[in-house]
matplotlib code that plots the C-alpha trace (Angstrom):
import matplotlib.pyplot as plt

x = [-16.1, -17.4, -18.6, -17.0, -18.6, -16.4, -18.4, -21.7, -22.7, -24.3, -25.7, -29.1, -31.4, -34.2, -37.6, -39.0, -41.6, -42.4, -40.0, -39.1, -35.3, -33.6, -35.9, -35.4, -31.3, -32.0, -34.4, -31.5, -28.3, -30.3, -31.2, -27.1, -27.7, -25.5, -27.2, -26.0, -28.4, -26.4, -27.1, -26.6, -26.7, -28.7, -29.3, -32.9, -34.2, -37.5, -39.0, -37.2, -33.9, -31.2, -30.3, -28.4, -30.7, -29.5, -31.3, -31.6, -29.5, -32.3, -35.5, -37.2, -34.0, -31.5, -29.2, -28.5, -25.4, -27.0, -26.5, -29.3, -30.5, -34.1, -33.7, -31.4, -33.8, -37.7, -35.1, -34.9, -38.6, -39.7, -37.9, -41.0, -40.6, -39.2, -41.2, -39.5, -36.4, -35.9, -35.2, -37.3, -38.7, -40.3, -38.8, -35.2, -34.0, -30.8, -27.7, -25.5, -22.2, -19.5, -17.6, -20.9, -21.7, -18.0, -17.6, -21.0, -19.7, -16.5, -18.7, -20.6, -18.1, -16.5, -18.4, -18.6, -21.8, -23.8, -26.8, -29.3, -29.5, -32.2, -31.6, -32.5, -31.5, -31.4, -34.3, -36.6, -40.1, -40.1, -42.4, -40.8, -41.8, -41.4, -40.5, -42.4, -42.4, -44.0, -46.3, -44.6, -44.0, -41.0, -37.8, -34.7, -31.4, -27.8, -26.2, -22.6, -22.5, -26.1, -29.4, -31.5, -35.4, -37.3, -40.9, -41.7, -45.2, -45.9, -48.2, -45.3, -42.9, -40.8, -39.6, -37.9, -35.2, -34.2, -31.5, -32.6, -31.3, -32.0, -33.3, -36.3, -37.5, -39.2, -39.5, -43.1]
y = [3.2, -0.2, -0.9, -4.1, -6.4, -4.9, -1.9, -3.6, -3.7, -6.9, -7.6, -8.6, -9.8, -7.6, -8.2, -5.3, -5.0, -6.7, -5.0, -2.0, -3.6, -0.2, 2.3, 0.7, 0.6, 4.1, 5.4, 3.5, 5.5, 8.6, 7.9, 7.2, 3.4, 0.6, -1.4, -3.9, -5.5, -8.2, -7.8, -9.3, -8.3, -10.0, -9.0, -8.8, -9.0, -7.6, -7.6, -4.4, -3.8, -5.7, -4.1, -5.0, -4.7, -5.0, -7.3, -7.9, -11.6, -12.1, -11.0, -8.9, -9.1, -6.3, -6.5, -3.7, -3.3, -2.0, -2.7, -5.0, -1.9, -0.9, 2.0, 1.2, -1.6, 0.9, 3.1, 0.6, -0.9, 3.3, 3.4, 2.9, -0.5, -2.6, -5.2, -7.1, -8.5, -12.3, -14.3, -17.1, -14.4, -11.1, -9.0, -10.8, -10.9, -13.4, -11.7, -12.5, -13.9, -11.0, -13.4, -14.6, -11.0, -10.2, -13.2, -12.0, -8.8, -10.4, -12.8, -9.7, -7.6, -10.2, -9.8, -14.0, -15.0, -15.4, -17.6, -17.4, -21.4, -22.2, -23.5, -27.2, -30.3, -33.6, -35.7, -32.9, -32.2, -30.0, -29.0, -27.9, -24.4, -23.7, -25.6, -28.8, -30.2, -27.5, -27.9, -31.7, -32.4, -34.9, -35.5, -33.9, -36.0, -35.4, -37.5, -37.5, -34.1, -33.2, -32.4, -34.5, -34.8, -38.0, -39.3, -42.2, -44.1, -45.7, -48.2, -49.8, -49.1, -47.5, -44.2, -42.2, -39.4, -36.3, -33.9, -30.4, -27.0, -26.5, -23.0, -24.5, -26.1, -25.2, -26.5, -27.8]
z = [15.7, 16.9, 20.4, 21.9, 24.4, 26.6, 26.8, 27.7, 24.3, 22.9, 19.5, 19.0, 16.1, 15.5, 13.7, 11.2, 9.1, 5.7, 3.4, 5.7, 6.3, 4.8, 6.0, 9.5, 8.9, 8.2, 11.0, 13.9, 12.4, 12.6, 16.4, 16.9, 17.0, 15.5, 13.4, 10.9, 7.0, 5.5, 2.0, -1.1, -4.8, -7.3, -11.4, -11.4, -15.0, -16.4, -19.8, -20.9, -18.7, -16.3, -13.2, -10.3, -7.4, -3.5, -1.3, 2.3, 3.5, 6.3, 4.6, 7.6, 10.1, 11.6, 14.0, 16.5, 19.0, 22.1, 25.8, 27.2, 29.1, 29.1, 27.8, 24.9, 24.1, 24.5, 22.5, 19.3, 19.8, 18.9, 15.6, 13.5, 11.4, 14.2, 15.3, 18.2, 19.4, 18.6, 21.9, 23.9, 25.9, 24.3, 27.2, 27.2, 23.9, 22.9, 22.4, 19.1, 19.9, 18.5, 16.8, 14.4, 13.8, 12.9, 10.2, 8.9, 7.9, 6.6, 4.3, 3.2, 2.7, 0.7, -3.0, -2.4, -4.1, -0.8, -1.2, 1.7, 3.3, 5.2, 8.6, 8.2, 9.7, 8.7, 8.9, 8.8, 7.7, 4.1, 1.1, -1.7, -2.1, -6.2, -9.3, -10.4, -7.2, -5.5, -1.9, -2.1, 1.4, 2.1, 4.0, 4.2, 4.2, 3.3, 1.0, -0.4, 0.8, -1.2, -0.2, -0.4, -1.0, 0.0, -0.2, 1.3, 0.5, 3.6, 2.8, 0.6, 2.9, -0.2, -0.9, -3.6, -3.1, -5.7, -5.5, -4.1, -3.1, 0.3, -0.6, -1.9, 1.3, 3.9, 7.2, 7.7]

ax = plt.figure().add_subplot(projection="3d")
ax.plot(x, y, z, "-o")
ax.set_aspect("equal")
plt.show()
């Protein structure tokens, strides 16, 4: 049964360890606390076999529905794999509006082909990070509804732009 806000239950994003997003799912159901691990599934291939293989959404990110008590809180920082709580300050973590947390699940639950996109904004500092073009460090713009990839060569006041997926950028 889900908690509502309502009931002084909030969600919040929390930080786990490298690779430790199931065991940490895991560990907070066992302690009776509501946690959520967007995932997607992926066909991974190797030299001898396909498989379909599920993958966290948010490499290294859970959410938990707690109340913004200190003791729910000290209760989810214990569960060995959790890092921290994401939030401006470490000992005030943001809460999750319901409504993001609800179309999350809807998305996931879904079958869609979800594609993780990074959080990026126009105009914004990137390096490719694989391909041909990779550790180039550039632009981001949107154009015709595409992204965009620009280097500009300041001494000639020029620059050149090529089509990218904005899951192979990073913000620099």
């Amino acid at each position: 049964m889900e908690q509502t806000e309502s009931s002084g239950h909030k969600w919040f994003a929390i930080y786990v360890k490298s690779r430790h997003e199931f065991q940490a799912l895991e560990r907070l159901n066992l302690k009776g606390i509501e946690a959520f691990l967007p995932t997607v599934e992926r066909l991974r291939k190797w030299k001898d076999r396909k498989k379909m293989v599920t993958f966290p959404l948010f490499p290294g990110y859970l959410f938990v529905h707690i109340s913004k008590s200190v003791n729910d809180i000290l209760s989810v920082l214990k569960v060995n794999g959790v890092v921290r709580f994401i939030g401006k300050e470490q000992s005030n973590p943001d809460s999750i509006p319901d409504e993001q947390i609800m179309s999350l699940k809807r998305l996931v639950e879904s079958k869609e082909t979800l594609d993780p996109y990074p959080y990026l904004k126009e105009g914004q500092a990137v390096r490719i990070r694989r391909g041909a073009l990779s550790g180039v460090e550039g632009i981001l713009i949107e154009k015709l509804g595409q992204h965009m990839f620009v280097l500009s060569v300041d001494i000639l006041r020029q620059g050149v732009a090529v089509k990218v997926d904005a899951s192979d950028v990073d913000k620099i």
